[in-house]
Every structure is written in C-alpha cells, then in structure tokens.
N, C-alpha and C positions, 0 to 999 in steps of 0.2 A: 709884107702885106698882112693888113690886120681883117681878120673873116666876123663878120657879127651878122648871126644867127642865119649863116649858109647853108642850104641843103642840096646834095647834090647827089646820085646815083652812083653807083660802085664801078661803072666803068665811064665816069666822065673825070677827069684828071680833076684835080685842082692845082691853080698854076699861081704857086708859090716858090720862095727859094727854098731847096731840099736843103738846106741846113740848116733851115728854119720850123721844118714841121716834124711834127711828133705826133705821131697815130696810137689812138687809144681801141682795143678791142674791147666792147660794150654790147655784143652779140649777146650777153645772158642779160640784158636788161629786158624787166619787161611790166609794166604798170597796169597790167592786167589784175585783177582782183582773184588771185592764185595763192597757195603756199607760195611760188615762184618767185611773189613779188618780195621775197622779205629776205634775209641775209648777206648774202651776197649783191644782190638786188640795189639793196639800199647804200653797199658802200658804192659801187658804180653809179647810181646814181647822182650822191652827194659829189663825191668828186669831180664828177663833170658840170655840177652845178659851181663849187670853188674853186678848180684850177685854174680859170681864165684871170682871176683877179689875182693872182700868185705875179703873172705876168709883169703885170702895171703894177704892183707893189714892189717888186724887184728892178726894175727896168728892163724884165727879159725881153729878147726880141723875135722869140720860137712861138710858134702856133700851133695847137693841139686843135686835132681832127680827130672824131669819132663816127668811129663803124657800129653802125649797131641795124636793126631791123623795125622798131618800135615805132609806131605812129605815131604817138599820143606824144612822145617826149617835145618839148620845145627848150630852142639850146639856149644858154643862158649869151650878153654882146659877147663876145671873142673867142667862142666856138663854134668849128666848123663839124658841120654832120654831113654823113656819106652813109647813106638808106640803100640796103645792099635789093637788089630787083627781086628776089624769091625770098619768100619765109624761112628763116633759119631757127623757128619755135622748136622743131621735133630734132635732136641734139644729134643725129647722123646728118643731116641738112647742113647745120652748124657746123660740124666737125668737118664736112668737103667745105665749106664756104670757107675758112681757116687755114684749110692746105691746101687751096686752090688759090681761091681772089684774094686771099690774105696776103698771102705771100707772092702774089704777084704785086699787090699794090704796094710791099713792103720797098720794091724797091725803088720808089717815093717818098720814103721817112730817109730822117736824120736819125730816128729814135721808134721803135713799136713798142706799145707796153700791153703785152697782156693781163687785163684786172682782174682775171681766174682764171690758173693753174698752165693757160696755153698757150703755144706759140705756133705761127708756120715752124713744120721738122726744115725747110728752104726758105727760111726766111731773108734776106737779103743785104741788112741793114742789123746794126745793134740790138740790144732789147732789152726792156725789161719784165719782169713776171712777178704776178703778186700771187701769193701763196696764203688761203685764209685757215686753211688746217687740213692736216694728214691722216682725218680719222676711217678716209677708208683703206690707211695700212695700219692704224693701233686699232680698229675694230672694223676688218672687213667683213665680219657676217654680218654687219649691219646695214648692205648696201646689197642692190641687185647686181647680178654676175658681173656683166656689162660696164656699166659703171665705175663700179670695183679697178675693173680691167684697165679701163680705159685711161681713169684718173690716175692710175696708179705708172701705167706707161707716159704718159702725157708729163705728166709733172715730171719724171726724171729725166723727161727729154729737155723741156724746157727751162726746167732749174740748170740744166749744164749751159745748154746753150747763151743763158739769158748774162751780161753784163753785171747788171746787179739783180738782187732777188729781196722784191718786199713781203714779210713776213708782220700778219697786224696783230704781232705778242712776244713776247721773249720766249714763250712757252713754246709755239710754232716755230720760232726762229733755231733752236734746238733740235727739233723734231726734223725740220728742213738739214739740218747740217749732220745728224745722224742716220736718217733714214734716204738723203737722198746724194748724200755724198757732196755736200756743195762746201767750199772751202769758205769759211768763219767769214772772212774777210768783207764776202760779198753780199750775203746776208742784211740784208737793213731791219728793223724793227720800225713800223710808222702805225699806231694804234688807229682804231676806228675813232668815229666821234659822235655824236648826240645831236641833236639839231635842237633851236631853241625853244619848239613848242610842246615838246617834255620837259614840263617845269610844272611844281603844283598850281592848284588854283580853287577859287573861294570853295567855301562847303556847299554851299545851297545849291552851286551846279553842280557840282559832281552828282549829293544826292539826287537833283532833276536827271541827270545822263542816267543812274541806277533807277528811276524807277520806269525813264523811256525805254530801257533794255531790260526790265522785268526780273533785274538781279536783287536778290535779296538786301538788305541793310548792310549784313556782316559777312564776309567772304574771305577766302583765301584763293589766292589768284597763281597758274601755272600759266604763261601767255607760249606758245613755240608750236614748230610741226609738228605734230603725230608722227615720230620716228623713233626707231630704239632705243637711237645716242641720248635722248633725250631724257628716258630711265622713269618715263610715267609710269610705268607701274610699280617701284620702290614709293614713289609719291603716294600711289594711292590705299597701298600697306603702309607708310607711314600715316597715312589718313585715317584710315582705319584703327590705328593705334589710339589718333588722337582721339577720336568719338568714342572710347572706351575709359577715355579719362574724367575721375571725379573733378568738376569741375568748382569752382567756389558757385555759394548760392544755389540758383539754380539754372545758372548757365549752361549753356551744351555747347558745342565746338562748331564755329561758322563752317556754315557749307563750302565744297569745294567748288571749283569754278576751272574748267580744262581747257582754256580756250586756243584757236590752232586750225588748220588747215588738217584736212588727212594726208599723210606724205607717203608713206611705204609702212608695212608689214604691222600695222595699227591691230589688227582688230582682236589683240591680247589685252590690248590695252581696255575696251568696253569688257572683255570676258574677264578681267579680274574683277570688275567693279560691280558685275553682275555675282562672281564667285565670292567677295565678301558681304553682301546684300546691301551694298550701298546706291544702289539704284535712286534713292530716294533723296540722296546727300550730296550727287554730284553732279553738276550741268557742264555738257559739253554745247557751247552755244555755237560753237565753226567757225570760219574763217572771222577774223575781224579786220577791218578794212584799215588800210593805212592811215588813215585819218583821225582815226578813231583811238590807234592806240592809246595815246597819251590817259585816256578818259577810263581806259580799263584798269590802268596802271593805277591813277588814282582814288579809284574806287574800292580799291582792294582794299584791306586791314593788312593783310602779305602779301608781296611776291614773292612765291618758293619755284626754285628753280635747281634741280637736283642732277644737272645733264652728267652725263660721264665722260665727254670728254666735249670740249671746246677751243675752235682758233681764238674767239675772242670771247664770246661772250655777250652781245651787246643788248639784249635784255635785262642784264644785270644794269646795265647799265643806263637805259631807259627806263626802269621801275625807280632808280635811286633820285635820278632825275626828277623824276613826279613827285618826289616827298615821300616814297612807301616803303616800310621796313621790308628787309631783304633777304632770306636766305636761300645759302647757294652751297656749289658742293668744293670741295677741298681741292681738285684734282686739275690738272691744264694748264688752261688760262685763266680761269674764274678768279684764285686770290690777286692778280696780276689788279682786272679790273674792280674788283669790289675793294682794294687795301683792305681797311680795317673796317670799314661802315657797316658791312654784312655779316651774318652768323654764318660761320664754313665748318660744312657736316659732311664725312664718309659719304659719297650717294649713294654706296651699298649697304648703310644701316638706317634701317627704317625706323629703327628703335628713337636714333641720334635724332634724327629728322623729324621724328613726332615730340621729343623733347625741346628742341629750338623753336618748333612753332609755337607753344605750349608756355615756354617763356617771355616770347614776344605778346602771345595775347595774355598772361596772365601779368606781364610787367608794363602797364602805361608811361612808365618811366624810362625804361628803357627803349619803349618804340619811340618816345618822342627826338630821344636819345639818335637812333637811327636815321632818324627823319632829317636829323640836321645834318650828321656826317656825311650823311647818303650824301646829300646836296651838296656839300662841299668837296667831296671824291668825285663826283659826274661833274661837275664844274672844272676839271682839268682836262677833261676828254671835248673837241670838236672837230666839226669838220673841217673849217679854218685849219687847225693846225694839221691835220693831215693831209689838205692840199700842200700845205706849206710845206710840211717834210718831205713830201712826194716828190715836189718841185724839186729840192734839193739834191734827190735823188735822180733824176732826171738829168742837171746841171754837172753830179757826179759821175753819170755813164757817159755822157756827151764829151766832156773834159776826157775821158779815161779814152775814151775810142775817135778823137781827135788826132 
C-alpha cells in the first residue's frame, strides 16, 4: 500500500503490510527558526524529503513512516507521517515518547531507523541508528551534564542494539567502532548532502542582499552555533592577528562577521572580542534563517570555520557550494569533506589561521582558484545520494534480519 502525504496520530495504526513499513524517528525535527533548526535538523529533514523517490527508482516495495511532532512539516507523495498527540520539543518529553510510543509502535515496523543517536532500550523490531558524531565523549566539557550523560548512554545502547549503524564520515565511522565498541562490519559511512540552492549567483544580488542586511562590502564570514566545539574564540585571536597585519597599500583587514544562534556556554566568546578591543571590527548579526543561508555564504570574501571537532561538517560544505574560498581546521571530518579545495589550519593556532586568511585575501588568484575547486568538491556531496545509500542500507538490514 502506497501512503502519499498521510497523517495520522501515534496511536491510530496505519494498516499496511508489516514487511513493508520502515519507521523513521524524526522527533528532533523542527522548523522553527532556532539554533535547533540546523544540523542534525537538516539532515532529517532532507532525507525524508528523498527517501520516497529511492523507492520508485529501485522498484522497492516498503513504505517509510515518520514520527515526528512538527506542524509545519508537509511530507513529500510516498511518505506517511504519524504526529505524535503531546509535544516532544523539551528532550525529557522526547526521550519517554522513544521508550514509550516508540517502542510500542515498533512492533509495526519491518525496520525503525533512528536519524540521531536513539532507539527504543524494547524496541521490537530490527533497527537502524544514524550516528552524526561522538563529540560529547572527545569533548565532553563542552556539553551540559545532562546531555553529556544521556548521549553518551543512549548511543552505546543503540549502536549495539541497532542491525547496522550509519555514520555521515569515515572520521565518525572510527570513533563509532572505537569509542562505542561496534564491530567494523556494521558500520556504514553514508555522507550528508547540499541541496541545490547553495550554488553561487550573479554580483549585483548578492551585493543588494549586503547592503539589505547592512553588511559591509568586504567580510569574512564564521556561519555555526555559538558553542565551544566550534573554537570561536581561536577565530577571533586569529582575528585579531589578522588586523595587526601590514597590509598592501592602504588596505586594512575586512571585518568579521559571527553569525549563529547562541547555543551553550557563549558568553566567552563576546568577553574575548571585548578583551582584544575589537568591539568595533566584529558583528554578531544571530540567528540566520534557513533561507537565507546560501546569501550569507556568498557574500562573504571567506568562510573560516575552525571547529575542533566535527561528524561532518556541512558548512564547509555549503560555503564551497556558493563559490566562497574556504578555510577549515585539519582535524575530524573537515579534510574528509573539504578534499583539497580548502585551506586546512591546526584550529588551535591562531597564528596558522590568521596566515591562511591573509593569503587568500592577499592572493586574488588563488581565491579564484578556490572558487572553482570548492565547486567541484560540493558537487560530489547530495541529498540524492544519501537517500540512495540509506536505502541501500535499509535493503541490507532487511536482507540480513530476514
């Protein structure tokens, strides 16, 4: 039975053949205009926008059902949604809706796939779990206790339990099989993707978008949350480096540009910028709205993104997309997704970091340089093909638990 654009409540069955349906947990979706809405966010998002067509391009004959809470979402023909009756925004809510209705409605899948980190502990039915990185066991004082905790039990539970385990990096695929004990074998690698309206575009809009958002001419652009991992404040001592440098003529160093949601334990990050006196040289403009990304992206003269640790990565790989020279930090996943097109700095030398920037604006040859490889390195990554792999994935837990 094929579902196109179904909704139905968490305790009305949907009456399909159980060897047929494959339940996706989509409980952290949320298209609210939050930090919330963006990393993880967007790969449950995409996915449940190309899975259905994976289907009808293979001739499968299983139907994907998604759980999730979100009003806003509309499902794309040949997926069914199941709107669970209470809000499961505040992530104790979430976490009984998961070992409660989850795992009872598991035992109406052929297949569950957890898209972040969790499974019913009584789940009923096979599973799969997608794993998007393990930074709060390589950097757990960068998380609140809680979280820490939780993530850190949750995922070991659910990586044993789960059939196969998708990891979106070889980088995480590793970290998954060392830190969480899971045997090589089951591990999959299925990369994020880019969507197509991160692509460059003519001058004269961009410059109109710069001067609708009162951004200067010449920038250098940090797009992420305001979170530790993310190592903003080496950014903005490498910043400071850079405005101390003799520049040709009488050029000075484009301003910075911080832009982000506030996530956790930020507020070091305005206290350095105030403690070097760069008050005057750096705009923190907040949250920027999904739409809009692309616009920020290619406005910029850089994207510098210096995180310290990463599952994927996928701003790198959205600034490349836009045509904007790119530097990133050496460590994780970052060289995985940037290959060669990026400049890759220690993100613990600030020194290294205000050098790389430094070359790109002092070299017009080499950004142009950027511009093109970027473009052709982001052109290997989409959502297409991570539904595709996904599926395949799917096909190979089903096959195996047959």
């Amino acid at each position: 039975m094929r579902h196109d654009n179904l909704c139905y409540n968490d305790n009305v069955p949907i009456r399909s053949d159980l060897s047929q349906r494959i339940g996706l947990n989509a409980h952290l979706l949320s298209l609210a205009p939050t930090y919330r809405g963006a990393g993880i966010n967007g790969y449950i998002l995409n996915l449940l926008r190309h899975l259905p067509a994976t289907q009808s391009a293979r001739g499968r004959t299983w139907t994907c059902v998604a759980y999730l809470h979100d009003a806003c979402f509309v499902a794309p023909a040949g997926l069914a949604v199941v709107r669970s009756r209470w809000s499961t925004r505040a992530p104790w809510r979430r976490i009984i809706w998961e070992q409660t209705r989850l795992a009872a409605l598991s035992r109406h899948l052929a297949l569950l796939h957890g898209l972040a980190y969790a499974l019913p502990v009584a789940c009923a039915c096979p599973a799969v779990v997608t794993v998007h990185d393990l930074s709060f066991l390589r950097y757990p004082r960068a998380f609140r206790r809680f979280n820490r905790a939780y993530l850190a039990w949750m995922t070991r539970v659910a990586v044993r339990k789960a059939v196969r385990v998708i990891a979106v990096s070889e980088s995480t695929r590793q970290d998954v099989i060392a830190l969480c004990g899971a045997a090589a074998e089951k591990v999959v690698v299925v990369p994020n993707g880019v969507t197509p309206d991160f692509c460059p575009a003519d001058r004269q809009a961009v410059a109109a978008f710069r001067q609708s958002r009162g951004l200067p001419e010449r920038f250098i652009l940090f797009l992420g949350t305001l979170e530790p991992r993310k190592n903003i404040e080496r950014l903005i001592e490498a910043y400071a480096h850079l405005t101390q440098r003799q520049w040709r003529g009488a050029g000075t160093a484009p301003m910075l540009v911080i832009a982000g949601a506030k996530g956790w334990f930020y507020d070091t990050i305005f206290a350095r910028v105030a403690q070097l006196g760069l008050a005057e040289r750096v705009i923190f403009p907040g949250f920027v709205p999904a739409e809009e990304l692309p616009w920020w992206y290619r406005a910029a003269e850089i994207f510098v993104y210096p995180s310290l640790f990463e599952g994927f990565g996928l701003p790198v790989l959205e600034a490349m997309a836009c045509g904007t020279p790119t530097i990133t930090s050496n460590v994780s996943s970052l060289p995985e997704v940037a290959g060669d097109a990026a400049l890759l700095v220690a993100p613990n030398d600030p020194t290294a970091l205000a050098e790389a920037m430094a070359r790109v604006l002092d070299g017009p040859d080499l950004a142009a340089w950027m511009r093109a490889v970027g473009l052709e390195q982001a052109s290997r990554f989409s959502w297409q093909r991570t539904a595709a792999e996904t599926a395949a994935v799917y096909d190979a837990a089903l096959g195996e638990s047959a």
